[in-house]
C-alpha positions in Angstrom: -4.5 -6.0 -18.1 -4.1 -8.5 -15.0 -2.5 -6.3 -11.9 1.1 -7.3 -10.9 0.5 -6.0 -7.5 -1.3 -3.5 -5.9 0.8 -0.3 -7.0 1.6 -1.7 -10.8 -0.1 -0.4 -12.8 -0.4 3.1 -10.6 -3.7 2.9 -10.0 -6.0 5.9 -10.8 -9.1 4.7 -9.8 -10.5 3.7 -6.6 -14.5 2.2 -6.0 -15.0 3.7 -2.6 -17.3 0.7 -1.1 -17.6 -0.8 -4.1 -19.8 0.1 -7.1 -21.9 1.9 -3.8 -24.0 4.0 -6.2 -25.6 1.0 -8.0 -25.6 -2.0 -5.3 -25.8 -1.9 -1.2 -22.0 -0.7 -0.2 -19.8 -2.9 1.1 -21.0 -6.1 -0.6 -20.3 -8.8 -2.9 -22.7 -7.3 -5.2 -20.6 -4.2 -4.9 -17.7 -6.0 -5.2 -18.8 -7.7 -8.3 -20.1 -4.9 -9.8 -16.8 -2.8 -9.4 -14.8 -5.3 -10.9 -16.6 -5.9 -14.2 -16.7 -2.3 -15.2 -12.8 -2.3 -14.7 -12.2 -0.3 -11.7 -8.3 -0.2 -10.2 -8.8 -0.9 -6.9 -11.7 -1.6 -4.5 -11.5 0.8 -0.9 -13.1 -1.2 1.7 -13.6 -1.9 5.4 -13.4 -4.7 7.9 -14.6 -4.9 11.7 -13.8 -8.2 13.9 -16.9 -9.6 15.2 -17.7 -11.1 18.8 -16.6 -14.3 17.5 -13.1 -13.2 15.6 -14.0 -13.4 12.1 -13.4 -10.3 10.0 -16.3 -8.6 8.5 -16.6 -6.1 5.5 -18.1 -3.2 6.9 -17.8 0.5 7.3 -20.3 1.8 9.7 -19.6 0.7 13.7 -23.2 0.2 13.7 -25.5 -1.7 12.0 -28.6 0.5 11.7 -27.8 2.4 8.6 -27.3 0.1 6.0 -29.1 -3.8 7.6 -32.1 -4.1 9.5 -30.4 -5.1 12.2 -29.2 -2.5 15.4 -26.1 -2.2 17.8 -22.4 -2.8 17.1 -20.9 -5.1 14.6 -18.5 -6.0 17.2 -21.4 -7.0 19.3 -22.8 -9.7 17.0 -21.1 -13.4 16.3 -20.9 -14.2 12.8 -23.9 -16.1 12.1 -25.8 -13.5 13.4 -24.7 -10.7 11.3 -25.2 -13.1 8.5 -29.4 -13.3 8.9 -28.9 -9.8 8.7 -30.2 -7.8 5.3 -27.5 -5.9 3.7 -29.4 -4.2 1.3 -32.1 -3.8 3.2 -31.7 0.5 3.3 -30.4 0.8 -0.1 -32.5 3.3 -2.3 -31.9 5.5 -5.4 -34.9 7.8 -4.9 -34.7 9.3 -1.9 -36.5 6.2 -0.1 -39.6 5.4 -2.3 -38.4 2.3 -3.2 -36.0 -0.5 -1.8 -34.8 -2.9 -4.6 -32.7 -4.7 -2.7 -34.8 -5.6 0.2 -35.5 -9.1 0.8 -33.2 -10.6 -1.8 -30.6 -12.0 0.2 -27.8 -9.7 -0.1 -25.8 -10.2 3.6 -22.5 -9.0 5.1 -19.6 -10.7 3.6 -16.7 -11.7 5.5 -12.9 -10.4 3.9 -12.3 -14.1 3.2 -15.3 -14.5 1.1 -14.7 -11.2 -0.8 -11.0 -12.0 -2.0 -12.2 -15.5 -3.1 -15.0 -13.7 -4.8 -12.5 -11.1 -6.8 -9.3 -12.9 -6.9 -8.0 -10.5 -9.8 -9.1 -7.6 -7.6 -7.3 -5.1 -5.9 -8.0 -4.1 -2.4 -8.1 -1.0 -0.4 -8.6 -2.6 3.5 -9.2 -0.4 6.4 -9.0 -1.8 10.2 -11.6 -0.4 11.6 -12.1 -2.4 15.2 -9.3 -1.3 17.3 -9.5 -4.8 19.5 -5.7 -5.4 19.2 -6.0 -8.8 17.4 -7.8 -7.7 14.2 -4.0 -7.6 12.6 -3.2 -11.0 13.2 -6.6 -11.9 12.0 -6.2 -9.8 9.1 -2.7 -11.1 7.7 -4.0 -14.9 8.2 -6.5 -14.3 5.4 -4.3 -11.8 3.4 -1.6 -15.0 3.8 -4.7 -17.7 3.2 -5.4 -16.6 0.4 -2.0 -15.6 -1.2 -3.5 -12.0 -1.7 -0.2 -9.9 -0.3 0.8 -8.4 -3.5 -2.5 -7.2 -4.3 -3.9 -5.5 -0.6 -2.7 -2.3 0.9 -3.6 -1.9 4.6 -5.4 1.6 6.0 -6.7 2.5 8.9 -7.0 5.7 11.6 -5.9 3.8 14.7 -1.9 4.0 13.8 -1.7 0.8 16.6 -3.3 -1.1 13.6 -0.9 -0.4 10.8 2.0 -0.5 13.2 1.2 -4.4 14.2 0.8 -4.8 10.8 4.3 -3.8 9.4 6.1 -5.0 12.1 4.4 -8.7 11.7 4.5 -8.5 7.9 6.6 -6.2 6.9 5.9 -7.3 2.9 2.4 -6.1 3.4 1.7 -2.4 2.4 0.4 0.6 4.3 -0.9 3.5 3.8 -0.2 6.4 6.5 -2.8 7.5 8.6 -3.9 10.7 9.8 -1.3 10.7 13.0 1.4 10.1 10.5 0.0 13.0 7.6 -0.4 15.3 9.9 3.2 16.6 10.9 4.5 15.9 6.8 1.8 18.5 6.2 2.5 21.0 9.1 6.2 20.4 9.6 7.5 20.4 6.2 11.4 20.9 6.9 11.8 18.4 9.7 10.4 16.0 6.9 12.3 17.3 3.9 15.3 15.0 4.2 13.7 11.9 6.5 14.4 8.8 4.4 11.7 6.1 4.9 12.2 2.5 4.2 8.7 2.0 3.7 6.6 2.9 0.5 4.9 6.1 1.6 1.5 6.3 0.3 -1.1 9.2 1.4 -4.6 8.5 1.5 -5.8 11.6 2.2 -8.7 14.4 1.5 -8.6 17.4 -0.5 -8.5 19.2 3.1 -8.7 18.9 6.5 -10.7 20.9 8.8 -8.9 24.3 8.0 -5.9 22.9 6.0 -5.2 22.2 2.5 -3.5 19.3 2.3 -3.4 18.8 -2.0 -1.2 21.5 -3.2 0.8 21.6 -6.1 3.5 21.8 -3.8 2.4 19.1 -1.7 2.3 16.8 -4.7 5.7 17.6 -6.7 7.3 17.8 -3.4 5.9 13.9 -2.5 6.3 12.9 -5.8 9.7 13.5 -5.8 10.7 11.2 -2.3 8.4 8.6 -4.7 5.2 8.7 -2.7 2.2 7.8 -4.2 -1.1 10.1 -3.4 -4.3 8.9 -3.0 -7.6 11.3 -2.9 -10.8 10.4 -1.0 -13.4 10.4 -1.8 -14.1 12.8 -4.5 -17.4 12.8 -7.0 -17.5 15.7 -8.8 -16.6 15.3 -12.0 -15.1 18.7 -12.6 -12.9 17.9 -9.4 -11.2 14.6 -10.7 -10.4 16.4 -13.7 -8.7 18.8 -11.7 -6.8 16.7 -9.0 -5.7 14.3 -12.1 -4.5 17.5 -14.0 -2.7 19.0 -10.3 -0.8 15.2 -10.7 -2.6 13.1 -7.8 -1.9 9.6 -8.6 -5.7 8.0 -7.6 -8.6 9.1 -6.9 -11.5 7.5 -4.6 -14.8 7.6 -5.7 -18.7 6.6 -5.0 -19.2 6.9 -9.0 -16.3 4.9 -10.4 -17.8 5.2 -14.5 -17.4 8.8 -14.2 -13.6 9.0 -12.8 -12.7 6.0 -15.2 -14.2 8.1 -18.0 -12.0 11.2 -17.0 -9.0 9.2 -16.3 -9.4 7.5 -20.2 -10.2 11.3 -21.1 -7.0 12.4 -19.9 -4.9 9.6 -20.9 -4.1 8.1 -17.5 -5.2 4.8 -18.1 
């Protein structure tokens, strides 16, 4: 069933990176991958390179995942582009590199929504240059795609630009914004908010729970929507689904769509 926008149907599961355990993360191949085997949602990233064009990306740095080095930031896009994407991608611990040398390169956001068009999308600001959110809502607006993107990021600057430029896109709330909802529970009991409020969040934080049973029936009742990252245990989803989160983000998106069919949720 075609999406209506990005929160209908709820969506229960999320490809962290794409279909990252079969194909280089963060790539059309990904992408592609995620979306035929019926995922919900694709969680992704972007950076804004030298030259202002928004690339998919999660690392600041190249050197993990290309066989390039330095900042994304650094590099125009054409550069990044004779890059090889695949390049450190293994499934054995390094004995073998099947995607190296076959042409898989960094995609730009653009090119990834024309790629999935019936694909949801999980976007996280990454570069904290203060222009990435008008860059970001042009192609969101380009490409018609603003009932089927929700905006993330951990520099609360980001998603602030964002709503108050395009207040029809949706947010998520970031880690500035959890934080006091977790520890200060009665200041937030009664706050109305006029915005959908949806938590993408871990299981904990450094020395606090944050997914509770009473962290989730208290949310669910003020109509938020809870998202889990990123979780790939399969024991785990079974229990988060069961404790009532809403979605949960995965590296291994057969075995939550399996549980979430198991239990009924989709």
């Amino acid at each position: 069933m075609k999406a209506k926008s990005f929160l209908d149907p709820l969506p229960r599961v999320v490809a962290h990176r794409g279909d990252s355990a079969n194909f280089p993360e963060n790539t059309l191949p990904a992408f592609l991958s995620a979306s035929k085997m019926g995922i919900d949602i694709i969680e992704t990233d972007v950076h804004l390179t030298k030259d202002g064009e928004l690339v998919i990306w999660h690392d600041d740095t190249l050197e993990r995942n290309t066989n390039g080095t330095g900042t994304l930031e650094s590099h125009t896009l054409e550069e990044l582009k004779a890059l090889d994407a695949g390049y450190t991608f293994t499934q054995d611990g390094g004995k073998t590199f099947p995607f190296r040398g076959k042409g898989v390169q960094l995609c730009t956001l653009d090119e990834a929504l024309k790629a999935c068009p019936d694909t949801r999308f999980n976007i996280d600001l990454k570069s904290q240059e203060d222009e990435i959110a008008e860059v970001f809502i042009k192609i969101i607006r380009d490409n018609k795609a603003e009932d089927r993107i929700c905006c993330a990021s951990f520099h609360l600057n980001n998603l602030k630009k964002v709503r108050a430029l395009a207040p029809d896109i949706l947010t998520s709330i970031t880690t500035a914004e959890v934080i006091p909802r977790v520890l200060f529970r009665p200041f937030y009991s009664n706050k109305p908010s006029k915005r959908k409020i949806i938590f993408q969040v871990p299981v904990s934080q450094s020395i606090f729970k944050i997914i509770t049973p009473a962290f989730v029936k208290k949310w669910h009742k003020k109509d938020a929507v809870i998202m889990v990252w990123t979780i790939n245990e399969e024991e785990e989803m079974r229990r988060l689904f069961k404790l009532g989160v809403d979605t949960v983000m995965t590296d291994n998106p057969k075995i939550v769509i399996k549980v979430a069919e198991e239990l009924g949720l989709r």
